[in-house]
DONU-828059 format. One record per residue (C-alpha): z, x, y; residue number from 1. Coordinates in Angstrom, 1 decimal, always signed. Each point is the difference from the previous one (the first is absolute). Layout:
N
+--------+--------+--------+-----+
!     up !   east !  north ! num !
+--------+--------+--------+-----+
!      Z !      X !      Y ! NUM !
...
+--------+--------+--------+-----+
END
This chain:
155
+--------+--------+--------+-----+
!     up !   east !  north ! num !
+--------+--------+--------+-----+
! +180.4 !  -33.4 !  +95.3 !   1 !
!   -3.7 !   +0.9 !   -1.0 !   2 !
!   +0.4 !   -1.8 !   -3.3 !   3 !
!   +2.2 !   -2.7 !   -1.1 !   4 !
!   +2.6 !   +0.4 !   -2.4 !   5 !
!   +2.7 !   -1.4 !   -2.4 !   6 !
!   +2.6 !   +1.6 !   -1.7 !   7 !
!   -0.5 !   +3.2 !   +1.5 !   8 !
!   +2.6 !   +2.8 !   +0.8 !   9 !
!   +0.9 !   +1.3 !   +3.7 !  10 !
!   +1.1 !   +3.5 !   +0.4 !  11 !
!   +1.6 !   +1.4 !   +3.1 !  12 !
!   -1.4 !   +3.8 !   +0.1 !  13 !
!   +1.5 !   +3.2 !   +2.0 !  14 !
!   -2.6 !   -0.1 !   +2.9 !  15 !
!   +1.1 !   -3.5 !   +0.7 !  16 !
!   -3.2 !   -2.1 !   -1.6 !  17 !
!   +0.5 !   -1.9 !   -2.7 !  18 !
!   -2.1 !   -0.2 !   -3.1 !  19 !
!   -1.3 !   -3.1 !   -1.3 !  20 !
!   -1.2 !   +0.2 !   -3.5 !  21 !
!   -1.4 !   -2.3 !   -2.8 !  22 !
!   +0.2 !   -3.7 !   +0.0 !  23 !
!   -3.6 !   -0.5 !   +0.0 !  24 !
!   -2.2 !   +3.1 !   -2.0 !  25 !
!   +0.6 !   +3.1 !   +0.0 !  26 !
!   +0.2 !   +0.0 !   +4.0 !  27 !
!   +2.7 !   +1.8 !   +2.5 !  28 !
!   +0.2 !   -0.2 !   +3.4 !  29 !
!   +2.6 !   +2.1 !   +2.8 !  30 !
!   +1.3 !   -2.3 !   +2.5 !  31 !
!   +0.6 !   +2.2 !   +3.2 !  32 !
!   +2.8 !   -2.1 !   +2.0 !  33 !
!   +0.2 !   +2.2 !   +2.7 !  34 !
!   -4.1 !   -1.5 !   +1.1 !  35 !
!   +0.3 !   -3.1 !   -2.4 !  36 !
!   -3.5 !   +1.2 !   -1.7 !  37 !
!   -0.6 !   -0.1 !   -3.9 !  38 !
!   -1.9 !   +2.5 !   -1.6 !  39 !
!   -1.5 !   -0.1 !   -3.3 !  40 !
!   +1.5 !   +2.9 !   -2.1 !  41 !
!   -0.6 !   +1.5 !   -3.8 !  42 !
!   -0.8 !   -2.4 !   -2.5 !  43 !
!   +3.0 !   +0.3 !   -2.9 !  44 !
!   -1.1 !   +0.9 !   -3.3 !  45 !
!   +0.6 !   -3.3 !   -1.2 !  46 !
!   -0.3 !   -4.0 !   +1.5 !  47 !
!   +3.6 !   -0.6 !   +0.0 !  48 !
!   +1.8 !   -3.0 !   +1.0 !  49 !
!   +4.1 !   -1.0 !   -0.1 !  50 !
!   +0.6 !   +3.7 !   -0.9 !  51 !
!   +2.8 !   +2.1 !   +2.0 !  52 !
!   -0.6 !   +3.0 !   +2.1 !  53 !
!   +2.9 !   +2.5 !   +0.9 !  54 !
!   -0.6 !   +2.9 !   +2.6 !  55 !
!   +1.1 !   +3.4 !   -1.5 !  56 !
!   +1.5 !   +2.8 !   +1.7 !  57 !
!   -3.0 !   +1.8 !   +0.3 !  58 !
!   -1.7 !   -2.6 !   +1.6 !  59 !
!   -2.4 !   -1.4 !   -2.2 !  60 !
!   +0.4 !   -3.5 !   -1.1 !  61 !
!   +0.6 !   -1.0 !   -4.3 !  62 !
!   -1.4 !   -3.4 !   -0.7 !  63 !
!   +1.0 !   -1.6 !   -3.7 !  64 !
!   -1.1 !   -2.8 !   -2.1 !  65 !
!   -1.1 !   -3.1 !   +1.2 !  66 !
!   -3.0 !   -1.6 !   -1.3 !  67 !
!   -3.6 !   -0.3 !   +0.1 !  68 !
!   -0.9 !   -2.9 !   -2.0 !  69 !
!   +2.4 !   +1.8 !   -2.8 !  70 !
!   +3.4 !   +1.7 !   +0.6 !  71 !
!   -0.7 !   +3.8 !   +1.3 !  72 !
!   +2.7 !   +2.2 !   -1.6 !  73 !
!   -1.4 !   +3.5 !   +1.8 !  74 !
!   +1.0 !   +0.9 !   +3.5 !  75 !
!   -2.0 !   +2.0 !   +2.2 !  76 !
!   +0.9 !   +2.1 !   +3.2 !  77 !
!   -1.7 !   -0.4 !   +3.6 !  78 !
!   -0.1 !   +2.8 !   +2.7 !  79 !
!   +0.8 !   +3.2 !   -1.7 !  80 !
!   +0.8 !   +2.0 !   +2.8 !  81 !
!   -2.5 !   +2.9 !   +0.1 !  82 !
!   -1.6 !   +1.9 !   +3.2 !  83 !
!   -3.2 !   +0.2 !   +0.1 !  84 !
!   -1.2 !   +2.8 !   +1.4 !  85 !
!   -3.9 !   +0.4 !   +0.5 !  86 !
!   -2.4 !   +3.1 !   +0.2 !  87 !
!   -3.4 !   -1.4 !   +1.3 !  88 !
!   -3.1 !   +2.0 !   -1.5 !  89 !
!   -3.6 !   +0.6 !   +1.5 !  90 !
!   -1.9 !   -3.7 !   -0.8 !  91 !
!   +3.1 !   -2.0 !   +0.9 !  92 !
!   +1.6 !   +0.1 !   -3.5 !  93 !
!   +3.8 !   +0.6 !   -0.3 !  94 !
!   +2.7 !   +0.5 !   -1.9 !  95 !
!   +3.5 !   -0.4 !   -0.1 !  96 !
!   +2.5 !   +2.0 !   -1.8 !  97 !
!   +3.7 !   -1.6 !   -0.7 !  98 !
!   +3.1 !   +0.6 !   -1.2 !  99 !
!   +1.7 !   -1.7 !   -3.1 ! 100 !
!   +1.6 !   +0.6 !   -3.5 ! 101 !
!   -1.1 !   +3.0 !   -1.3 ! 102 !
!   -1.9 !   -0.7 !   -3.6 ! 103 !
!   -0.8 !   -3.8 !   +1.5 ! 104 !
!   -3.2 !   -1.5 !   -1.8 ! 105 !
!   -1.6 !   -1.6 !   +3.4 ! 106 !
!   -3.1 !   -2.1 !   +0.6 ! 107 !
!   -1.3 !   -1.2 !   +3.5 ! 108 !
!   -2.2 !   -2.8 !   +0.7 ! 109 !
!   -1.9 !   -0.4 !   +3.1 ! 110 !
!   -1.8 !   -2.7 !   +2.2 ! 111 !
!   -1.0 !   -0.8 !   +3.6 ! 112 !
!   +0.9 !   -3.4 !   -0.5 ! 113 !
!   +3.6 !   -1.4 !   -0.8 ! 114 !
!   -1.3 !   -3.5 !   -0.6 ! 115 !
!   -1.6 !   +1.1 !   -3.4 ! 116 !
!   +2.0 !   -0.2 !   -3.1 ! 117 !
!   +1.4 !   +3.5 !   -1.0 ! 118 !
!   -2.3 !   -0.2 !   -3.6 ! 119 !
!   -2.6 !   +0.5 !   +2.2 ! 120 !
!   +1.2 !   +3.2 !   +2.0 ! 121 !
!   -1.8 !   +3.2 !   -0.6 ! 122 !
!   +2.0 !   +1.9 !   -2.5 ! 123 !
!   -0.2 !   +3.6 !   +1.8 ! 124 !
!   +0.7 !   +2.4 !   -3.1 ! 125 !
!   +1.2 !   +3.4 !   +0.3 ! 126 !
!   +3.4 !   -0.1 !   +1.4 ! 127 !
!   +1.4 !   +3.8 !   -0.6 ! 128 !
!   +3.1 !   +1.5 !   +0.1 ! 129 !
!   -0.7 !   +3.3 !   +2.1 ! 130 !
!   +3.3 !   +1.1 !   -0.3 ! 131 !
!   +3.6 !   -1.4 !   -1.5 ! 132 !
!   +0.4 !   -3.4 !   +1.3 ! 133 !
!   -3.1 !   +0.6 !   +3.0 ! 134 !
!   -2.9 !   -2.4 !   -0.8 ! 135 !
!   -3.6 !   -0.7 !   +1.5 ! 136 !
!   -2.9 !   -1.6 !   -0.3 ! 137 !
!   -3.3 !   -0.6 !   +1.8 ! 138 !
!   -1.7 !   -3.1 !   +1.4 ! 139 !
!   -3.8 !   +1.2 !   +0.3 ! 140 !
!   -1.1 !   -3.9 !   +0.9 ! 141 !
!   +2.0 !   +0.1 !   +2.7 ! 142 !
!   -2.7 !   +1.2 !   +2.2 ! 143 !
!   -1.5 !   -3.5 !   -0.2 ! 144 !
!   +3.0 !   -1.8 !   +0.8 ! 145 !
!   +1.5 !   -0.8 !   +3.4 ! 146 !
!   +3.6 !   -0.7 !   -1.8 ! 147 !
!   +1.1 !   +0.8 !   -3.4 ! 148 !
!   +2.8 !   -1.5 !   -1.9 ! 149 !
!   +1.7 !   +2.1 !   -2.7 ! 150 !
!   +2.4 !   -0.7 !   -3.0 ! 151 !
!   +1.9 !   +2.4 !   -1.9 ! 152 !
!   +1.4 !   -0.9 !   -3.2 ! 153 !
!   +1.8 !   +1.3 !   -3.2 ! 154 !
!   -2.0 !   +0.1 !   -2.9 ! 155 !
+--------+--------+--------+-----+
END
């Protein structure tokens, strides 16, 4: 693993890796056991330790309670399945349009590194609903990244 853990949940996902999440922060990591690497993944919402996480049919993962120096009663969902699908612009900037549940009050955060703590993600605004349940937004710093990291989440 790439950080040490304790009381952390492991989830066996559809593609075959497995998803290693809390224990120590706010940290996840995918476990790829097909090349035995470990790759640091989204950061959960929450530091979360002795908590329980159930894949759902739709592939995501639901992680519930635990504790983070107090009892956590929420839950919070990892890997909402959505495809991406980008439209590059003149400059290098690009966006991606999505679909989800129509009416959905979404906000992305953004960074170029996952090692930072997701408070410090670049909140990127203007997520619109072009048409029932179609969504899209724009990254215009992506021109100065070689990578970008994105998270979508319910608001």
């Amino acid at each position: 693993m790439t950080v040490s853990r304790v009381n952390h949940t492991a989830t066996l996902l559809p593609n075959g890796q497995v998803l290693i999440a809390g224990g120590s922060g706010s940290s996840s990591e995918l476990f790829n056991p097909n090349n035995g690497t470990w790759t640091l993944s989204l950061p959960m919402i929450n530091s979360r330790k002795a908590h329980t996480s159930t894949l759902l049919a739709d592939g995501s993962v639901l992680a519930t309670g635990g504790y983070n120096g107090s009892c956590l009663n929420g839950s919070e969902l990892y890997g909402l399945p959505f495809n991406l699908s980008p439209t590059w612009f003149t400059g290098g900037a690009f966006s991606f349009s999505f679909t989800y549940l129509p009416g959905a009050s979404l906000v992305v955060k953004a960074t170029s590194d996952l090692s930072l703590p997701l408070n410090t993600w670049t909140i990127m605004g203007g997520i619109m609903e072009s048409s029932r349940g179609q969504f899209q937004f724009t990254d215009p710093q992506a021109t100065n990244a070689v990578q970008r990291f994105y998270r979508v989440t319910l608001y």
